[in-house]
C-alpha positions as CSV (number, residue, x, y, z in Angstrom):
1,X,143.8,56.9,190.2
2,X,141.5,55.8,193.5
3,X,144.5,57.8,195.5
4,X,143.2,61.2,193.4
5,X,139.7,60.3,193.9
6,X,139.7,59.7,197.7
7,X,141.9,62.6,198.1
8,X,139.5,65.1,195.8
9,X,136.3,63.6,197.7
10,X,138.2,63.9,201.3
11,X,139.4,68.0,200.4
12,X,135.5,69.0,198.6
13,X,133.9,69.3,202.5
14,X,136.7,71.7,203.5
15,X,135.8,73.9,200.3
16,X,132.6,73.9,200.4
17,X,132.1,74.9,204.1
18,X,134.0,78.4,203.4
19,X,132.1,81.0,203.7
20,X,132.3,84.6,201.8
21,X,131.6,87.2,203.7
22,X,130.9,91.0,202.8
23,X,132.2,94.8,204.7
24,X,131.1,97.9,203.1
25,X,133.4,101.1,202.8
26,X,131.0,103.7,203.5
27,X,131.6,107.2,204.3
28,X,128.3,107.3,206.6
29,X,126.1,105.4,208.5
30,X,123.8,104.9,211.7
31,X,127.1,104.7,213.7
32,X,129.3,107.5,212.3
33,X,131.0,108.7,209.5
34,X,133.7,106.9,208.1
35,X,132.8,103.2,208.3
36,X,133.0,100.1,207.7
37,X,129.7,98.1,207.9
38,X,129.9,95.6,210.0
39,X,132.9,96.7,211.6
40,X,133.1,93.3,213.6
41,X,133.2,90.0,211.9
42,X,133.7,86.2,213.3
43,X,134.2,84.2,210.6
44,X,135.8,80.5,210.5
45,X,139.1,79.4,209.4
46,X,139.3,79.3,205.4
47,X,136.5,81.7,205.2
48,X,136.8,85.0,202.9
49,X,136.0,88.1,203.1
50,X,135.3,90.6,199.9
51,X,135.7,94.4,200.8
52,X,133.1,96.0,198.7
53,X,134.1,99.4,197.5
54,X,130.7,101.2,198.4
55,X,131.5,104.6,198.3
56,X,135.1,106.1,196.6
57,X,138.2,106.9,198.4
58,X,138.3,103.9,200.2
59,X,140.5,100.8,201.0
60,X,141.0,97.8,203.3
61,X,144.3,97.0,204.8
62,X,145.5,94.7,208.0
63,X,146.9,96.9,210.8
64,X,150.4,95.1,211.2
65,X,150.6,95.4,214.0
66,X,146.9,93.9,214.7
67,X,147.3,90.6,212.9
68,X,148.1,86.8,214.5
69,X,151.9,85.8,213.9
70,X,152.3,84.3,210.3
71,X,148.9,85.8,208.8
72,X,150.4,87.8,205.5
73,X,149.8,91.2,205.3
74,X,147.6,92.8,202.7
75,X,146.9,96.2,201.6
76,X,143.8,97.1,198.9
77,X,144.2,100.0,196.2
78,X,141.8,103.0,196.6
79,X,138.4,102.4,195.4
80,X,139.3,98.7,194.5
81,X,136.9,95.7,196.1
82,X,139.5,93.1,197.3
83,X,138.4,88.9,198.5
84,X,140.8,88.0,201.2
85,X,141.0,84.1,202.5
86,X,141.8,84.5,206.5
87,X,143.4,81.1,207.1
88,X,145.4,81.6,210.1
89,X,143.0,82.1,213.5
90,X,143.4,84.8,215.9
91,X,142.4,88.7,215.7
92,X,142.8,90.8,213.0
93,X,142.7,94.8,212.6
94,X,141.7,96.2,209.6
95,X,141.9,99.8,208.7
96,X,141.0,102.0,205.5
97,X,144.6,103.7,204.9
98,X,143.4,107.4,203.9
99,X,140.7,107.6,206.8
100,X,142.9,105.4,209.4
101,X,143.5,108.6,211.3
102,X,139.7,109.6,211.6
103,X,139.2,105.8,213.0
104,X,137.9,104.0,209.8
105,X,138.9,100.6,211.6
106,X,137.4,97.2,212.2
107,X,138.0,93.7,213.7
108,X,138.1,90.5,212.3
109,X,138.1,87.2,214.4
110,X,139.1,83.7,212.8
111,X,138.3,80.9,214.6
112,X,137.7,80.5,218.4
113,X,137.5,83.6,220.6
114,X,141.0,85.2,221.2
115,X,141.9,86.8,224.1
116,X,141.1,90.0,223.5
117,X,144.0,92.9,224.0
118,X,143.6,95.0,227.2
119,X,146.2,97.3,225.7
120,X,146.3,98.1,221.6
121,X,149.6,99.2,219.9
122,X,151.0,102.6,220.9
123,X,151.3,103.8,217.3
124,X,147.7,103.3,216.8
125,X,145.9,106.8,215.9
126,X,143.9,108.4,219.2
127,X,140.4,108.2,216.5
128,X,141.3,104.3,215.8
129,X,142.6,103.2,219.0
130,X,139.2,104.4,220.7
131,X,136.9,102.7,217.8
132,X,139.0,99.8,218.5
133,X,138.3,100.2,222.4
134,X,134.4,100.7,221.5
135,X,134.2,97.0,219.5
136,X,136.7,95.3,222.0
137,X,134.7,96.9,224.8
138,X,131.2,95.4,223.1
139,X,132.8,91.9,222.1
140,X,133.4,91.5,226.3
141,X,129.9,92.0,227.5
């Protein structure tokens, strides 16, 4: 019984000091059209994120070819607000899939700062890849 105790007192300080944080979908804002807002978080390891489903027609999804090895992919349904834990550090892209092409994209670091990519994936679309650029190009100065 004292093992469960010390072991439930030990693990409550590593749940409690998660964080949730909040990006809106948004068709529009002060930055352009087809957004999310903020379109760069640093978060801590264990810390959440809800994708809040602002305006309709929108989604979060990782960019697969954006995320640390062993992070699990995810993918949200249209219009639905998803809560992901980000557990594994490194940099993560995240893209809404029906507006990917028009550069509805952000960036996600866990933990300490990543090198950040001098060259993104080839596949990326020309919209995305630039947004990307933009925030990479912001998070260096």
């Amino acid at each position: 019984m004292r093992i469960l105790l010390a072991l439930f007192l030990f693990l409550i300080p590593n749940f409690a000091s998660a964080e949730l944080h909040e990006v809106e979908m948004l068709n529009r804002n002060e930055t352009g059209s087809m957004v999310y807002s903020p379109n760069f978080l640093r978060i801590s390891s264990g810390d959440s994120v809800r994708f809040l489903a602002t305006r309709p027609g929108h989604n979060a999804a990782s960019i697969d070819c954006m995320i640390p090895d062993g992070a699990t992919p995810f993918k949200g349904k249209i219009n639905e607000e998803i809560e992901i834990t980000f557990s594994i550090p490194g940099l993560y892209g995240i893209k809404c899939t029906p507006h990917f092409a028009m550069g509805m994209v952000m960036l996600i670091q866990v933990g300490p700062t990543p090198a950040l990519p001098h060259n993104l994936p080839a596949e990326l679309p020309s919209r995305a890849r630039d947004r990307l650029l933009a925030y990479i190009a912001e998070l260096s100065e």
